[in-house]
N, C-alpha and C positions, 0 to 999 in steps of 0.2 A: 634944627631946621628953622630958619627965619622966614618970618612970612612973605618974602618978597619969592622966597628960591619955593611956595607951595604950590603954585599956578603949575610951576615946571613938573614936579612932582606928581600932582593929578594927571597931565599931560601922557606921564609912564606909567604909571598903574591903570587908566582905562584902558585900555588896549586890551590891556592883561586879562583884568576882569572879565571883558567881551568875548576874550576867547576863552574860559572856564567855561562861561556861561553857557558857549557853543560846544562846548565839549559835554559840557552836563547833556544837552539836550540832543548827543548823536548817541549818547553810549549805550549800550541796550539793556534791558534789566536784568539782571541775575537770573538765570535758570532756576528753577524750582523742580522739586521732587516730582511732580505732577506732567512736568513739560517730558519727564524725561521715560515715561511708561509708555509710550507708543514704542514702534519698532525703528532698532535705528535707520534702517535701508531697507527698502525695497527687494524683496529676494524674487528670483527669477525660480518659479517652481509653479506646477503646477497644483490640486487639488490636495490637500493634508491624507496621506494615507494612513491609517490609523493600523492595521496588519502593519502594515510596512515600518511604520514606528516602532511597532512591539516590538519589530525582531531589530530591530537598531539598538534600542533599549536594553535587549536581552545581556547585550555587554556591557552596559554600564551598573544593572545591578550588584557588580560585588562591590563598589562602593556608594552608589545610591539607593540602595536596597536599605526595607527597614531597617538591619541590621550591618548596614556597613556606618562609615566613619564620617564620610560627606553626606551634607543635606538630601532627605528627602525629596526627592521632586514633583511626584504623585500630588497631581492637584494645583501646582503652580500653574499661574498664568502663560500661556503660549508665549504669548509678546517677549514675555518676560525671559522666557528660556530662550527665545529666538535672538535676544538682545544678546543676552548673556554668553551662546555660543559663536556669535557673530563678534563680538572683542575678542574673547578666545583666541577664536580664528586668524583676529586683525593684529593681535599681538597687544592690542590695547590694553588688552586686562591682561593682567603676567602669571600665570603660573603653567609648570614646564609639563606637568600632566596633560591639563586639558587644553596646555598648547596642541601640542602632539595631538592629540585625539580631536578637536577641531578641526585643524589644518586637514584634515582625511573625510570630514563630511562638505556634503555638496547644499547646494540651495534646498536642495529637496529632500536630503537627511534632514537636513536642522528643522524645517517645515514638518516633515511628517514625524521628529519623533518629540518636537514640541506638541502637535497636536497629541499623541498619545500619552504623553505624559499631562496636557491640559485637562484629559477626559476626565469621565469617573472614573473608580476605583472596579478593578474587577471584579464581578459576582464570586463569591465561592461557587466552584463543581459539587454538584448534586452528590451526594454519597450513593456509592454501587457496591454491592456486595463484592467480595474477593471472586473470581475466578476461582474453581477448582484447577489445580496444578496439574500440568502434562507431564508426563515422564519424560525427562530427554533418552534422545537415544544415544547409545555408546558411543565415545568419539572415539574416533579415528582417525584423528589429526596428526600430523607427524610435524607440523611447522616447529620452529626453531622457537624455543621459551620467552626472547625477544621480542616476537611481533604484536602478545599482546601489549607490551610495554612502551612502540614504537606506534600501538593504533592510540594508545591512552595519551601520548605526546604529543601528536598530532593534533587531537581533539583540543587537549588544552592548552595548547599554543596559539588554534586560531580559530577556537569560539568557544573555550571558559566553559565553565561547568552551573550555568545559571544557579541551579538548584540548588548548591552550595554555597553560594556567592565570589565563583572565581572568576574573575575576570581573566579575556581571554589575553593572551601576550601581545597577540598582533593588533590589538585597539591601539598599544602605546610604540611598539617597536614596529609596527608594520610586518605584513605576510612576508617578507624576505628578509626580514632580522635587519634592516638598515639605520633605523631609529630615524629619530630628528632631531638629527645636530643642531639646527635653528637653536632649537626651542631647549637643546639640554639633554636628550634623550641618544642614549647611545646604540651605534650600531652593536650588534650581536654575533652578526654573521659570520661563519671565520674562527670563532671559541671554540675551544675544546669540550667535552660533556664533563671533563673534569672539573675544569674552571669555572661551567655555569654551575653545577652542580654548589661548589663549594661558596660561589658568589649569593647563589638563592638560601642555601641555610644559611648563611650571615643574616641576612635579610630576615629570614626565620625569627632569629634568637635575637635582634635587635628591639629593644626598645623604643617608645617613643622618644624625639627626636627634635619634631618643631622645625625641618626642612621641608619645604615641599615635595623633592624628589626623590630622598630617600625614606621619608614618611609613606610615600605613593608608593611603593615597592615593597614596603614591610605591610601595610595593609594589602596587597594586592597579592603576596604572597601568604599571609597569614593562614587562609583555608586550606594551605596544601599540604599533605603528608607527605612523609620522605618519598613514599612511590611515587607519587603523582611529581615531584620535584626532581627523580630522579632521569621520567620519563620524561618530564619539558627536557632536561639538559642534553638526552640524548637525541632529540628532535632537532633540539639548536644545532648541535653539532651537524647537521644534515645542510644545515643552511650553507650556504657560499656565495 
C-alpha cells in the first residue's frame, strides 16, 4: 500500500472499529455459576407441604434412596431440585426417565417435594418392644389362588414397595400403561402378561449398559423377585 491509497484505507477500517467497539459494549457478560442458583421460574403453588412431599418422594426412593443408583437428594437445596425438575419437565435437560416423571408433576409437586427433600433428615422411630402375636383365626377363604397375586400387582405397579426400594411403574408409564412417547417411554397397555413377564427378566439379568432408558429399567426392576414380576405382568395385562 502506498501512502497516498492510506487516507482511504483509514477511511474503511474506522467504521469498522466503531462498530466492535459498540458491540463490545452491548454484549452481556457471561453467566456465572452463581447467577445460575436461583430458581429458573416462577412456580405457581402455593405453601411447600412437606407431608405432602413425603409422599411424592416415596416413589422416587428406589433410585434416590441411599441405596439406589441415582444421587442422593436428602439435603439438597430446594431452588436446586426445583431448577432441576423444571428442565426435566421443559425437556431442557434430556434424559427419558425423568422426562416422563416430570412431565406428571405440577407446580405444587415439584414445590412440595423439593421442600421435603430440602429439610432435615428424618429422626430415627424410637424402639418399641415387639407386640406379642395374636393368633389368626382359621381362614376360610375359598378366593381363587390369583388374587393374592393380582393385589401384589396392583400395589407394585402403582405405588412401589418403598421399603425395598421399588419404584412404582406408574411414575414412568403412567396408571394406564400409556407411557411417554415424547420423551421415549413406552406404552404398555394392550401386552400380554407373557410378554411383560419375559420383557422384565430381560431387564432382570441385564447388565449395566450406559443408556439412559434401559439402564432406568434394569435398576428399577432389579428389587424384584420373580413373584413380584410375575404379579406386575399380570396386572399389565389388565390394562387396555
Amino acid at each position: 500500500m502506498n501512502r497516498r491509497s492510506l487516507p482511504a484505507a483509514l477511511l474503511l477500517v474506522t467504521p469498522l472499529l466503531a462498530g466492535v467497539a459498540a458491540l463490545a459494549q452491548t454484549t452481556p457478560a457471561p453467566t456465572t455459576p452463581a447467577q445460575t442458583s436461583a430458581p429458573a421460574t416462577t412456580l405457581k403453588a402455593g405453601p411447600a407441604d412437606l407431608t405432602r412431599g413425603e409422599a411424592i418422594a416415596a416413589s422416587c426412593s428406589g433410585c434416590h434412596g441411599p441405596t439406589g443408583r441415582a444421587p442422593v437428594l436428602k439435603g439438597e437445596p430446594a431452588a436446586q431440585i426445583q431448577n432441576a425438575l423444571l428442565a426435566f419437565r421443559s425437556g431442557t435437560r434430556r434424559n427419558g426417565t425423568m422426562q416422563g416423571i416430570a412431565s406428571r408433576l405440577s407446580d405444587q409437586d415439584i414445590v412440595d417435594v423439593a421442600a421435603f427433600y430440602a429439610g432435615p433428615p428424618a429422626a430415627p422411630a424410637p424402639a418399641t418392644p415387639p407386640a406379642a402375636p395374636t393368633p389368626a383365626p382359621p381362614s376360610t377363604s375359598t378366593a381363587a389362588p390369583t388374587t393374592a397375586s393380582g393385589t401384589l400387582g396392583r400395589t407394585l405397579y402403582l405405588e412401589g414397595a418403598p421399603a425395598r426400594d421399588v419404584l412404582a411403574c406408574a411414575v414412568c408409564h403412567g396408571e394406564d400403561g400409556r407411557g411417554a412417547d415424547a420423551v421415549g417411554i413406552p406404552a404398555i397397555a394392550g401386552l400380554s402378561a407373557a410378554s411383560v413377564l419375559e420383557t422384565l427378566r430381560a431387564y432382570h439379568a441385564m447388565p449395566p449398559v450406559g443408556i439412559a432408558y434401559p439402564d432406568a429399567m434394569r435398576i428399577a426392576v432389579k428389587p424384584l423377585t420373580d413373584a413380584d414380576m410375575t404379579a406386575i405382568a399380570q396386572f399389565v395385562a389388565t390394562l387396555k
